[in-house]
C-alpha positions as CSV (number, residue, x, y, z in Angstrom):
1,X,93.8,105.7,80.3
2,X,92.2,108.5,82.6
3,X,92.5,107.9,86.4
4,X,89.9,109.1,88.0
5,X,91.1,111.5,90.8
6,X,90.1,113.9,93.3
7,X,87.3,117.0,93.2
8,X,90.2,119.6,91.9
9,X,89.8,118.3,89.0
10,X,90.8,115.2,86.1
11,X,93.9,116.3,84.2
12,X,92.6,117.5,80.9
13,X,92.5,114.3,78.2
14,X,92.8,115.7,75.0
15,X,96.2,117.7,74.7
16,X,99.9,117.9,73.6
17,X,102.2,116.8,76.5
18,X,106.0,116.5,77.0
19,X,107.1,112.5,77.1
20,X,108.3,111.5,80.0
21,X,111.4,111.4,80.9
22,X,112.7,107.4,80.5
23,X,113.3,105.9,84.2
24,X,112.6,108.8,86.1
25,X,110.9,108.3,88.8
26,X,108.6,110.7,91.5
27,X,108.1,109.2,94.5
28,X,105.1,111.2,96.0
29,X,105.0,112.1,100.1
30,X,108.0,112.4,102.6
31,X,107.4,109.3,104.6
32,X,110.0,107.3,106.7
33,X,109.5,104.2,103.9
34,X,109.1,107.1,100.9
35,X,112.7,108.5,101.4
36,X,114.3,105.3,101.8
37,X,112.9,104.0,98.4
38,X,114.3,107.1,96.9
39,X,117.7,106.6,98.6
40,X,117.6,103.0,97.0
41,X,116.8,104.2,93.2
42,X,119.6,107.5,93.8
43,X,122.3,105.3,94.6
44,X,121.9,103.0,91.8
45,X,121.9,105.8,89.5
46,X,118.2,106.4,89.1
47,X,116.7,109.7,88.5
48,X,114.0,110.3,91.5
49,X,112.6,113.2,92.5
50,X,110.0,113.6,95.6
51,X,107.1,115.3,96.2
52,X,106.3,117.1,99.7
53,X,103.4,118.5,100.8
54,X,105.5,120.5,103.4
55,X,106.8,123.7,102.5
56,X,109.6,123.0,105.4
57,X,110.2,119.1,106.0
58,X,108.9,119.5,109.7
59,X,107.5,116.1,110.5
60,X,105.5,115.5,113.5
61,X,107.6,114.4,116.1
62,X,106.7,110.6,117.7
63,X,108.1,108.4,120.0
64,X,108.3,104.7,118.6
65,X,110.2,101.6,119.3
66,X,111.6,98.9,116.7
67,X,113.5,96.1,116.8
68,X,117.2,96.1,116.1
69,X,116.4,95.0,112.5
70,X,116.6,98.9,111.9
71,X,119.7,98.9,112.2
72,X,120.3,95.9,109.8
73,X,118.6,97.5,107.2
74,X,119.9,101.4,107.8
75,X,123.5,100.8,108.8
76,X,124.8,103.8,110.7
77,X,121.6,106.2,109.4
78,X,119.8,104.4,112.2
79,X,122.0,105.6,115.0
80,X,120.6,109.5,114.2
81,X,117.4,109.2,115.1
82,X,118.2,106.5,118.0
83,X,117.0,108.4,121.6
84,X,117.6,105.3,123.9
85,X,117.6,101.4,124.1
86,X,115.5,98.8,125.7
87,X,116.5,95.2,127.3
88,X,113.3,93.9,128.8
89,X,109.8,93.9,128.5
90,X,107.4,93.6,131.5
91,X,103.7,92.5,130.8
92,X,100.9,92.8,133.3
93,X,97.5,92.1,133.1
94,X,94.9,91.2,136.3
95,X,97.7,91.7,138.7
96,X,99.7,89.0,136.7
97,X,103.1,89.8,135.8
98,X,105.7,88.3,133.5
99,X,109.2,89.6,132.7
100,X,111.3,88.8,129.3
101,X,114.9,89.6,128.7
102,X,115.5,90.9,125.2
103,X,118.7,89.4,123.8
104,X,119.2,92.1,121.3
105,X,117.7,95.5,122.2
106,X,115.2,97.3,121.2
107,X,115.6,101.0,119.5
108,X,113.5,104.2,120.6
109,X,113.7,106.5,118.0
110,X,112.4,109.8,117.4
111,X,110.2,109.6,114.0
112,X,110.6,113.3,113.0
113,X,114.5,113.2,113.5
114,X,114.7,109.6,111.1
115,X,112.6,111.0,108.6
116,X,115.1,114.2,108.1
117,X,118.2,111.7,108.2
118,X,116.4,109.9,106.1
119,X,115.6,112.7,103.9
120,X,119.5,113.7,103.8
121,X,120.5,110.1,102.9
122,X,118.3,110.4,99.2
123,X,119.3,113.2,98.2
124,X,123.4,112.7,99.2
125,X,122.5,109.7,96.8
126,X,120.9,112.0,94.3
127,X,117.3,112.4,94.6
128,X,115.9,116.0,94.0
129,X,113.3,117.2,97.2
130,X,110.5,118.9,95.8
131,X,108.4,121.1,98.8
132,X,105.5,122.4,99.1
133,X,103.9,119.8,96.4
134,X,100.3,118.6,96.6
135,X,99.5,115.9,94.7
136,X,96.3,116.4,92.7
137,X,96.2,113.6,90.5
138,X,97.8,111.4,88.0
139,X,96.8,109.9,84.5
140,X,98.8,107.6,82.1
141,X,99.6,110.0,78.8
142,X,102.3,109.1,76.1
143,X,104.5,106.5,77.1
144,X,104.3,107.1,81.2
145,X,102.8,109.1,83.8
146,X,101.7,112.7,83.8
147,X,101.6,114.1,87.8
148,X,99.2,117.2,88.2
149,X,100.7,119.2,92.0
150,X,99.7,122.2,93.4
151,X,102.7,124.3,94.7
152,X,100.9,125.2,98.0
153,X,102.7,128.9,98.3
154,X,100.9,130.2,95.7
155,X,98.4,127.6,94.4
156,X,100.4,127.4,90.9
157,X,100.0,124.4,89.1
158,X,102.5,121.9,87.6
159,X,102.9,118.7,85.7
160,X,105.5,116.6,86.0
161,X,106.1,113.6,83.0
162,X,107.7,110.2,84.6
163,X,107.5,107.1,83.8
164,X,106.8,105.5,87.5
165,X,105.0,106.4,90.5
166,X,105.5,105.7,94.0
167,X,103.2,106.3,96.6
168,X,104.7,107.1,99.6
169,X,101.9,109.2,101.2
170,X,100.8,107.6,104.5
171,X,97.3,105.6,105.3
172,X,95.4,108.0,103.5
173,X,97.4,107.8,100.4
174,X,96.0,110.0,97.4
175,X,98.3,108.3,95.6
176,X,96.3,105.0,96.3
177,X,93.0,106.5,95.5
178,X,94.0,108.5,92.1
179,X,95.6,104.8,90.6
180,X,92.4,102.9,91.7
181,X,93.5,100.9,94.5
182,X,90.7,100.6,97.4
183,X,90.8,103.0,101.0
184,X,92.3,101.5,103.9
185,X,90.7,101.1,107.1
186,X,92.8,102.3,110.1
187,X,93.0,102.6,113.8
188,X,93.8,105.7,116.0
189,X,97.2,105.9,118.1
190,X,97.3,108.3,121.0
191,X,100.3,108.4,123.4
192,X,101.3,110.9,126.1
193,X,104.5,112.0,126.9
194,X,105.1,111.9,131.0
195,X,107.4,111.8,133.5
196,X,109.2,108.2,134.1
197,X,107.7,106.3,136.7
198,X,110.5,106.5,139.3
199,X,110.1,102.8,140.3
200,X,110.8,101.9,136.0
201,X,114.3,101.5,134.8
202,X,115.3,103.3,131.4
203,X,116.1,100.1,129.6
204,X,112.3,98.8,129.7
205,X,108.7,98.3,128.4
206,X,106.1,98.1,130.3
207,X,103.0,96.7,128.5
208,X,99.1,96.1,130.0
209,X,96.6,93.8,128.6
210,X,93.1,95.5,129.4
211,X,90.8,94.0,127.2
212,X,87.8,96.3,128.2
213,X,89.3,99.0,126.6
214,X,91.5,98.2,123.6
215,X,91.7,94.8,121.6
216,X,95.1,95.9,121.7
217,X,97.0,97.0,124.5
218,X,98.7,99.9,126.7
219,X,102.6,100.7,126.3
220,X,104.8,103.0,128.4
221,X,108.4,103.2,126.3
222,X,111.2,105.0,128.4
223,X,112.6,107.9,126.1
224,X,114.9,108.6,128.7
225,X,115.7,108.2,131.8
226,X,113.5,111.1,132.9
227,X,110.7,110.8,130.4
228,X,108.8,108.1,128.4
229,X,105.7,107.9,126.1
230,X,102.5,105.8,127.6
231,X,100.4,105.3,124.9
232,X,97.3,103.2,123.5
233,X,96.0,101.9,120.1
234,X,91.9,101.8,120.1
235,X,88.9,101.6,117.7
236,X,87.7,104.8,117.7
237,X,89.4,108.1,118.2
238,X,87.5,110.1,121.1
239,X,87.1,106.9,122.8
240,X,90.4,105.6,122.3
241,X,91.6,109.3,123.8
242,X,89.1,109.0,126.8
243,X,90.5,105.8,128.0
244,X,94.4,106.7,127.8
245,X,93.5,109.7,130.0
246,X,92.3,107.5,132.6
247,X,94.5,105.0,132.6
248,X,97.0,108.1,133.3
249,X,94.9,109.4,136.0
250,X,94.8,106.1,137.5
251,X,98.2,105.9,137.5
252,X,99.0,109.6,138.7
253,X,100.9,110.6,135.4
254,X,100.8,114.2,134.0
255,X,100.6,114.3,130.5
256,X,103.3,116.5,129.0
257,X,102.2,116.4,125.4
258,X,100.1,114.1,123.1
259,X,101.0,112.6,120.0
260,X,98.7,110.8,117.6
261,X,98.3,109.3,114.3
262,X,96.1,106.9,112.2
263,X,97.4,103.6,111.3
264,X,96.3,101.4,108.5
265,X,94.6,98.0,109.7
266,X,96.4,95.3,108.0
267,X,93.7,92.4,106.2
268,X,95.6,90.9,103.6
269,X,98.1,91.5,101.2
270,X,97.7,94.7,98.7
271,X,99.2,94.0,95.8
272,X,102.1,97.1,95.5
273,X,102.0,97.5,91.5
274,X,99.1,98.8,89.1
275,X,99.7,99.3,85.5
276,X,98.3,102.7,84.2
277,X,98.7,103.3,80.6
278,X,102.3,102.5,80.3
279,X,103.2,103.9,83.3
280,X,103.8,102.2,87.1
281,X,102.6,103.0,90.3
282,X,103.6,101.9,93.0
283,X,103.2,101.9,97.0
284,X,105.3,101.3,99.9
285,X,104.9,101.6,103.8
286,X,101.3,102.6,104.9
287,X,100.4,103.5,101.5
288,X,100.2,100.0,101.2
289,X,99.3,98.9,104.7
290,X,102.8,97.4,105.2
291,X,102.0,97.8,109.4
292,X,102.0,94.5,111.8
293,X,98.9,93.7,112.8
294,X,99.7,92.6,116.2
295,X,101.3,95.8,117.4
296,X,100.4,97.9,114.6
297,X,104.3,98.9,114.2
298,X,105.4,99.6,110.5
299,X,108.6,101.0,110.6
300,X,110.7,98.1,110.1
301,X,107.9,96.6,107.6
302,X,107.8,99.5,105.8
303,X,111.5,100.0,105.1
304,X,111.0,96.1,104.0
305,X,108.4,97.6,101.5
306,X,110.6,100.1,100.2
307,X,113.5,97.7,99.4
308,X,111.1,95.3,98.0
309,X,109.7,98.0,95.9
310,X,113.2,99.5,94.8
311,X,113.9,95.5,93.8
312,X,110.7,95.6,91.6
313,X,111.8,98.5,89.5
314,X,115.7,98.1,89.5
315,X,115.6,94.2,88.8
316,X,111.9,94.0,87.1
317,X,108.8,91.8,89.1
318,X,108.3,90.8,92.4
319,X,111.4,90.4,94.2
320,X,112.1,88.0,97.2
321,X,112.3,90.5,99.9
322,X,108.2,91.2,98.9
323,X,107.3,87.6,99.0
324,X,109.2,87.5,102.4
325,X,107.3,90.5,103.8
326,X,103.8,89.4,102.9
327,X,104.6,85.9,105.0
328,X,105.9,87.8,107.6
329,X,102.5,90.3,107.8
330,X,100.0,87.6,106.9
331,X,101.1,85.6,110.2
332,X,100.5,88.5,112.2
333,X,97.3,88.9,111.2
334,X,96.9,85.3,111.8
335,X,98.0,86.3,115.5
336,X,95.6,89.2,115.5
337,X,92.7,86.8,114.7
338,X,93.6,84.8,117.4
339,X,93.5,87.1,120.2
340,X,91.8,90.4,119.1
341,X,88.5,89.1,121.3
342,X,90.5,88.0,124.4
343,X,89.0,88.2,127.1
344,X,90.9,89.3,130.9
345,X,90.7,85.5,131.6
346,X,93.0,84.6,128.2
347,X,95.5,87.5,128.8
348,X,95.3,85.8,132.4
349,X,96.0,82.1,131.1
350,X,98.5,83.7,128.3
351,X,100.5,85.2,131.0
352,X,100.5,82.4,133.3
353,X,101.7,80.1,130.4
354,X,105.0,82.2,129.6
355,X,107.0,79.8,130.8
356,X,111.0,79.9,131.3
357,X,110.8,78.0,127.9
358,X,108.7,80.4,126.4
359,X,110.1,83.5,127.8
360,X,113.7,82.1,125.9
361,X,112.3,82.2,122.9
362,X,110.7,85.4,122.8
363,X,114.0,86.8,124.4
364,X,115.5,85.1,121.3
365,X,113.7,86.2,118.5
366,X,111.5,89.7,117.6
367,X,108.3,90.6,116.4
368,X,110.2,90.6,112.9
369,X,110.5,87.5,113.3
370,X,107.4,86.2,113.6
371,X,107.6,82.7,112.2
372,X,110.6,81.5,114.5
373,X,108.9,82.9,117.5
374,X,105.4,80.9,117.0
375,X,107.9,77.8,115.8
376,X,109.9,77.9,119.2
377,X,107.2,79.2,121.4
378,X,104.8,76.0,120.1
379,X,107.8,73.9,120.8
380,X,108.8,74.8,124.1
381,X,105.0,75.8,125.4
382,X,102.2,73.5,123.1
383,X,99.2,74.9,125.1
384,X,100.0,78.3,124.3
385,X,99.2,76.9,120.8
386,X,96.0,75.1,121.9
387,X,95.0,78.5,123.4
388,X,95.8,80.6,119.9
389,X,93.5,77.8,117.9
390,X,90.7,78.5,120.5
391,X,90.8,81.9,120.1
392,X,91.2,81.6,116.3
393,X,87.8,79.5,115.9
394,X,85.9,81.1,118.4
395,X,86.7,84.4,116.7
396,X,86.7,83.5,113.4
397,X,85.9,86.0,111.0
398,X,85.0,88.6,113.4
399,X,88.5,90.3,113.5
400,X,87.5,91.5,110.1
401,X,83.8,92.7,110.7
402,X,85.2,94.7,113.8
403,X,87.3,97.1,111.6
404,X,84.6,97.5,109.2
């Protein structure tokens, strides 16, 4: 079978080709979610190799928050790439304010420094780092998968014979496109870097609801205690980019820097696995839109992907930890339909309804969580469920349309 890939050309059908190698596996792009699936396959003996664009792993540097659930799933990698911690988060929309204690902290982490830890974990476990790889394409040939790359330093080409793929490769993910799998629609992120308010602790969030310029919302995450990064998620880039510098403006904060990135919009589940030829290929993080909906975060997901993936090929089919993950996205973009046309009024109501109640259980529990916090919110506060049905009828269907 010929996979159709990119304009540099189809891999040439009709030739003699080395068979691949039995269980080796490339995972293709040096992603947070790419390197921990390598890790995973190294340790268990596996032979991985990964393919870099990058002649020099240099990742752009972001500032991002998680839950503590990184630290569940990385053990002591996470504490690298950790910068500071968070214990409350204070929400404010119309002059409305509401304050919730976080049980268990929140991480801000430096992406650039977790990828490279990241990177050192796989290949400590085994995995060989290819750099300076660009994936051209990929067909299914004798038994597995043949990988045409473009060694970007001179423009020499290779081929390298495996019998899986994973595609590692980011929203955009060649990968995704060469093995048949549709494009993703995604969303711009633009933050600044700026001085810390000197009226905002360290240890919190601050978060605005302003409806008339993102269905999403404004963050400002302390880095430090001298710096933090105030950013916004939008629906189109220059726009998107207009309104954060005016919120700053408005608030008399000098951007240092700017950081940005497109994320992948989350609408259903995308099956990980396609067979080609004999072959596998697979995807993980936002290769495969693995990215919560509601705050369009996908580190933790993505690392969930990764293991899920790593259970596939180690253990054979669909593992638990992939059945768990699609619940856990699938409910957030249940959320998302609900309140992705809110109006200043509903983020009015919303806040006013975060009751002591309410504000326990979202102390309590994360955004990883996402079924025990709508079980105990819906418990302790029922007409913040009435409100979420209201705004999933009214907007019914038109979540979808609005990313198309």
């Amino acid at each position: 079978m010929t996979v159709p890939v990119e304009q540099r050309g189809e891999l040439p059908i009709n030739r003699e080709v080395t068979k691949p190698i039995q269980g080796q596996i490339a995972v293709v792009g040096g992603s947070a979610a790419g390197f921990f699936t390598a890790y995973l396959l190294a340790r268990r003996g596996v032979p991985v190799q990964i393919l870099e664009r990058a002649e020099n792993l240099e990742p752009a540097q972001r500032t991002l928050i998680v839950t503590h659930h990184m630290r569940n799933i990385l053990g002591e990698a996470a504490g690298e790439c950790v910068v500071n911690e968070v214990r409350k988060f204070e929400l404010f929309t119309d002059g409305r304010a509401a304050y919730i204690p976080l049980k268990q902290p929140d991480l801000i982490i430096e992406r650039a420094t977790l990828i490279r830890s990241l990177a050192e974990r796989a290949r400590s476990a085994g995995a060989k780092l290819l750099l300076g790889r660009r994936f051209l394409g990929l067909q299914g040939v004798n038994g597995g998968l043949a990988i045409e790359s473009e060694r970007s330093s001179n423009g020499t080409r290779e081929e390298l014979y495996v019998s899986t793929v994973v595609g590692s490769d980011g929203a955009s993910s060649r990968v995704a496109r060469a093995a048949g799998w549709p494009k993703q629609q995604t969303v711009p992120l633009v933050q600044a870097i700026v001085p810390l308010p000197k009226d905002m602790s360290p240890d919190t969030v601050r978060v605005w609801f302003v409806p008339q310029d993102t269905p999403y919302f404004y963050w400002l995450i302390p880095e430090s205690k001298d710096r933090g990064a105030l950013g916004i998620i939008g629906e189109a880039g220059q726009e998107t980019r207009i309104h954060l510098e005016r919120f700053l403006e408005k608030r008399g904060l000098e951007p240092i820097s700017f950081q940005g990135a497109r994320i992948p919009v989350y609408k259903g589940w995308v099956p990980v696995e396609r067979q080609i030829g004999k072959g596998k290929v697979y995807l993980v993080g936002d290769a495969a839109g693995q990215v919560k909906v509601t705050t369009v975060g996908g580190i933790v997901t993505g690392f969930r992907g990764a293991a899920g993936v790593a259970e596939a090929i180690l253990d054979g089919g669909q593992g638990r930890e992939l059945r768990s993950l699609r619940r856990e996205l699938n409910l957030h973009l249940l959320l998302r339909k609900t309140m992705h046309h809110f109006q200043q009024p509903d983020y009015s109501r919303l806040v006013d309804l975060l009751n002591d109640s309410a504000r326990q259980s979202l102390s309590s529990y994360t955004r990883d969580e996402a079924l025990k916090v709508l079980w105990h919110i819906c418990l302790n506060q029922p007409r913040l469920l009435l409100m979420g049905l209201r705004g999933l009828v009214t907007g019914r269907g038109t979540f979808h349309q609005a990313q198309e």
